[in-house]
N, C-alpha and C positions, 0 to 999 in steps of 0.2 A: 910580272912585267913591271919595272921600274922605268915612269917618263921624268925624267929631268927637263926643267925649263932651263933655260937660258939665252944671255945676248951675245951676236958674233957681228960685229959692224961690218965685215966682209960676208957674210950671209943674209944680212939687210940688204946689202947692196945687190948680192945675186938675185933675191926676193923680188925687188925694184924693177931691174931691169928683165926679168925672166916673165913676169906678169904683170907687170902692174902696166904696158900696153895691150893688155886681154890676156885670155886664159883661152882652156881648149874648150868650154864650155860657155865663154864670153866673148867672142872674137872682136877685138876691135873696141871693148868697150873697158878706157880706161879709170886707174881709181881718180880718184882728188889725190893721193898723194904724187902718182905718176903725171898729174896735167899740173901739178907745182914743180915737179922736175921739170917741164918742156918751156915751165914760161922762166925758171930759174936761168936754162941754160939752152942751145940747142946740141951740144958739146954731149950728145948721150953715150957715144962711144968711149970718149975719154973718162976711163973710171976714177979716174983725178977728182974731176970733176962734181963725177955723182957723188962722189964720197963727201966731197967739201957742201953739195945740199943735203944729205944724209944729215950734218951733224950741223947744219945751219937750221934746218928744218926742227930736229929738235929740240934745240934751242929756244927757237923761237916759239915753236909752241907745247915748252913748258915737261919736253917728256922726260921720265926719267928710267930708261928700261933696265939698268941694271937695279935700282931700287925698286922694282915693280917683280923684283924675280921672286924673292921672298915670300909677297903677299899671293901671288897667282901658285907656287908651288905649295901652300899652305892650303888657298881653297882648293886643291887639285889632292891633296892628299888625306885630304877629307872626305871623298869617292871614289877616290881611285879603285876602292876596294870592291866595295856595291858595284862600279862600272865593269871591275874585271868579270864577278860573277855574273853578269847580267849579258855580258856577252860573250864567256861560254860558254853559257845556256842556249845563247839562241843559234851559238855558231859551231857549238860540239870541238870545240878543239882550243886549247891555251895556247898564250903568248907569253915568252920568257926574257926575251929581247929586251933591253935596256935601248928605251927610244928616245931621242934629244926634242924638244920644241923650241923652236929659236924664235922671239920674240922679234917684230918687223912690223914700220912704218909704212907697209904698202898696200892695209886692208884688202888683200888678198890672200887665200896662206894655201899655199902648194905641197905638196910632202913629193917625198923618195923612199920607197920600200927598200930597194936595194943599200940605202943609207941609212937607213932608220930614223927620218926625220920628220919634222913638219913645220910650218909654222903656225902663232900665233897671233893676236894684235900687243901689240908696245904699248899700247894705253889703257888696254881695259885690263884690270887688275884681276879679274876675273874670266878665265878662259877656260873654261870646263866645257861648256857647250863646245864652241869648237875642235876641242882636245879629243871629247868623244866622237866627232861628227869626221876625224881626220882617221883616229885610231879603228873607228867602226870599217874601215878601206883597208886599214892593214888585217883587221879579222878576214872579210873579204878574202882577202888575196889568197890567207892560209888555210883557207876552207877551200875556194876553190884554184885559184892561183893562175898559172902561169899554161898549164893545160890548157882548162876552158878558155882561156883568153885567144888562145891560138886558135882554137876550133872556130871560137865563133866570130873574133876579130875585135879587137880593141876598143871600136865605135862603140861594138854591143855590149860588149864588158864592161865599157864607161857608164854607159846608161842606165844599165842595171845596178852598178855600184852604187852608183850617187842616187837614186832612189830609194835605195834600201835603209838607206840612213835616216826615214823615215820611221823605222821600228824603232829608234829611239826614243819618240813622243809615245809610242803603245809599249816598249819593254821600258824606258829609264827616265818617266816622266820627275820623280820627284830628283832626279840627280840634274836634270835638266832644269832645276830651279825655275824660274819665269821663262824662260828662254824654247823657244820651240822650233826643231829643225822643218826649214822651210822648203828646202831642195830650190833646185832650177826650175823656171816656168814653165822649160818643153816637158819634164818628167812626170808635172804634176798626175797625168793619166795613167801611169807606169806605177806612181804615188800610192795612188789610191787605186790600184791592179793590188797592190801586195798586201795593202793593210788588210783588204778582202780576204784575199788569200790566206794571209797570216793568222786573222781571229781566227778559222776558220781548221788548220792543220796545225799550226807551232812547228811545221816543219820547213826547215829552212831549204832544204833541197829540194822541196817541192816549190815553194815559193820563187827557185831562182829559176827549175822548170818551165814553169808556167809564165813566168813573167818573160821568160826567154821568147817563147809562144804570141806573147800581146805585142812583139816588137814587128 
């Protein structure tokens, strides 16, 4: 798996207006960069407009995302390697796909499997934590995919994904430098359902089992 970073100012801009008024797991609750776009303009439709706060907004505080691509794809490819193995271990199956992370001022970061995306943050120079907490959803998917999803319905697919990403602090503490994947507040039960379960088998299909079960 090769992840490439990079900045697309028309993929900031989709980032912006796609979540940074909520997400499926935040509903309603916007970032600080999205309530700077609403007191910038109320003009949100007009992507004219976003765009002209986009690169105002930069500016002004100081970002510099395509100079930041360098440093974040340096500490990225300094585990990229540890991360890969660490999560075919736990997920029994590789990823070959050449994935893009597009750097964005919306402290939100969404991904597209079907595109092979994600985002990351445009100021923190260091996006590893993230990188694995988005890529550990694309293991996800390839383990169980697009099947289970239909069986059991989207909501419960989402649940369980974004909790599992929890096994990152027990498989990939030290790649996870200081940084520790926190999850959503509803999953925290779901959280600590799986670390249980996980000391306990290292088996990942029993883990999505059972966790299926505590829902």
């Amino acid at each position: 798996m090769q992840l490439n970073f990079s900045y697309d100012e028309e993929k900031d801009i989709d980032c912006l207006l796609l979540v940074g008024g909520g997400s499926t797991f935040q509903p309603g609750n916007r970032t600080k960069t999205y309530e700077c776009l609403l007191a910038f303009t109320s003009e949100i439709d007009n992507r004219e407009t976003v765009r002209e706060f986009v690169r105002v907004f930069i500016k002004n505080n100081m970002i510099d995302p395509q100079g930041n691509i360098a440093t974040i794809q340096k500490n990225w490819d300094s585990i990229s390697d540890g991360f890969q193995k660490s999560a075919e271990r736990v997920f029994g199956v590789s990823m070959t796909d050449a994935v893009t992370a597009y750097l964005t001022i919306t402290r939100r970061y969404p991904y597209r499997l079907d595109k092979n995306y994600f985002y990351v943050s445009a100021t923190n120079t260091n996006a590893n934590a993230v990188a694995m907490h988005e890529l550990w959803h694309f293991y996800t998917w390839r383990k169980f995919g697009r099947e289970v999803e239909s069986k059991i319905g989207a909501k419960t697919y989402g649940d369980i994904k974004e909790a599992l990403t929890v096994l990152l602090n027990i498989e990939c503490p030290a790649l996870m430098g200081s940084e520790i994947d926190k999850g959503y507040p509803q999953h925290q039960e779901l959280r600590s359902r799986i670390m249980d379960i996980w000391s306990k088998s290292k088996d990942i299909e029993e883990v999505w089992s059972k966790a299926l079960l505590s829902i």
